[in-house]
C-alpha positions in Angstrom: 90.6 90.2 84.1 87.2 91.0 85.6 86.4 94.1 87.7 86.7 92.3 91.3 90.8 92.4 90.1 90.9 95.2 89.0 89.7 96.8 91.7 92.0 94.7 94.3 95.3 95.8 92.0 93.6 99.5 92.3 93.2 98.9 96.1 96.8 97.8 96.3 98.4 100.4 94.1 97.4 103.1 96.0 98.5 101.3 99.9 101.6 100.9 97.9 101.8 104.3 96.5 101.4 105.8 100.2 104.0 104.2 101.2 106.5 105.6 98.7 106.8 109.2 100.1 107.9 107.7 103.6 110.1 105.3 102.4 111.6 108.1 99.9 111.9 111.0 102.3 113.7 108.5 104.8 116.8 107.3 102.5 116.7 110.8 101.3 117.0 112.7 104.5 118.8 109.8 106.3 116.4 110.4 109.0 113.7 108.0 111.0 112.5 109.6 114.0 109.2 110.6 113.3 108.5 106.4 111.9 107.7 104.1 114.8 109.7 100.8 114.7 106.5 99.2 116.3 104.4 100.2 113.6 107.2 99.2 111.0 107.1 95.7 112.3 103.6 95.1 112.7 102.8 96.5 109.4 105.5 94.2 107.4 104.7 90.9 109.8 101.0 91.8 108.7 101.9 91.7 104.7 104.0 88.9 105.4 100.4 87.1 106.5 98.4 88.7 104.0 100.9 87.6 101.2 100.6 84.3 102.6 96.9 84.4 102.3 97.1 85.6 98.8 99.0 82.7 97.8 96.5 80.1 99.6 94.0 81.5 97.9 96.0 81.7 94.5 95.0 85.1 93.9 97.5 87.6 92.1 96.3 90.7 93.3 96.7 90.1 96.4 100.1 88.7 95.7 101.2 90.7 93.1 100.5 94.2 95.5 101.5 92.8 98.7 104.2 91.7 97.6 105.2 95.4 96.4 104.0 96.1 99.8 106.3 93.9 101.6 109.1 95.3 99.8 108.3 99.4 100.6 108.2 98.1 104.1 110.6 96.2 104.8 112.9 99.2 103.0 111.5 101.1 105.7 112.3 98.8 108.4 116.0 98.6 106.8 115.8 102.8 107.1 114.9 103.1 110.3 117.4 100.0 111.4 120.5 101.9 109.6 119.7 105.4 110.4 119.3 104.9 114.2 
């Protein structure tokens, strides 16, 4: 693995890793008021794209982290949806 991935998995560890504390203190306190719906979909409809460009270009970092991505968002999505 060369330094260009490594750096794109660091890059996409930490977008990940900001997005646990949202996603955590929203299942946790069952609240969702302060996280814009708006913002939750444009967010996850913009990993779903770059996921799909990480696959064109057959590159696992971007896959690999994106995908993780997707997932932490659309939890969020699912949190705001249920707790309404």
């Amino acid at each position: 693995m060369d330094t260009i991935q490594l750096t794109g998995y660091a890059a996409g560890s930490l977008l990940a890793i900001a997005l646990i504390p949202q996603v955590r203190k929203s299942w946790k306190t069952k609240s969702t008021a302060d996280v814009s719906l708006l913002w939750s979909l444009i967010y996850t409809f913009g990993l779903v794209l770059f996921l799909i460009y990480g696959i064109g270009i057959r590159q696992m970092p971007v896959i690999v982290m994106n995908t993780l991505e997707l997932l932490l968002a659309i939890s969020l999505v699912t949190a705001k949806l249920v707790y309404k």
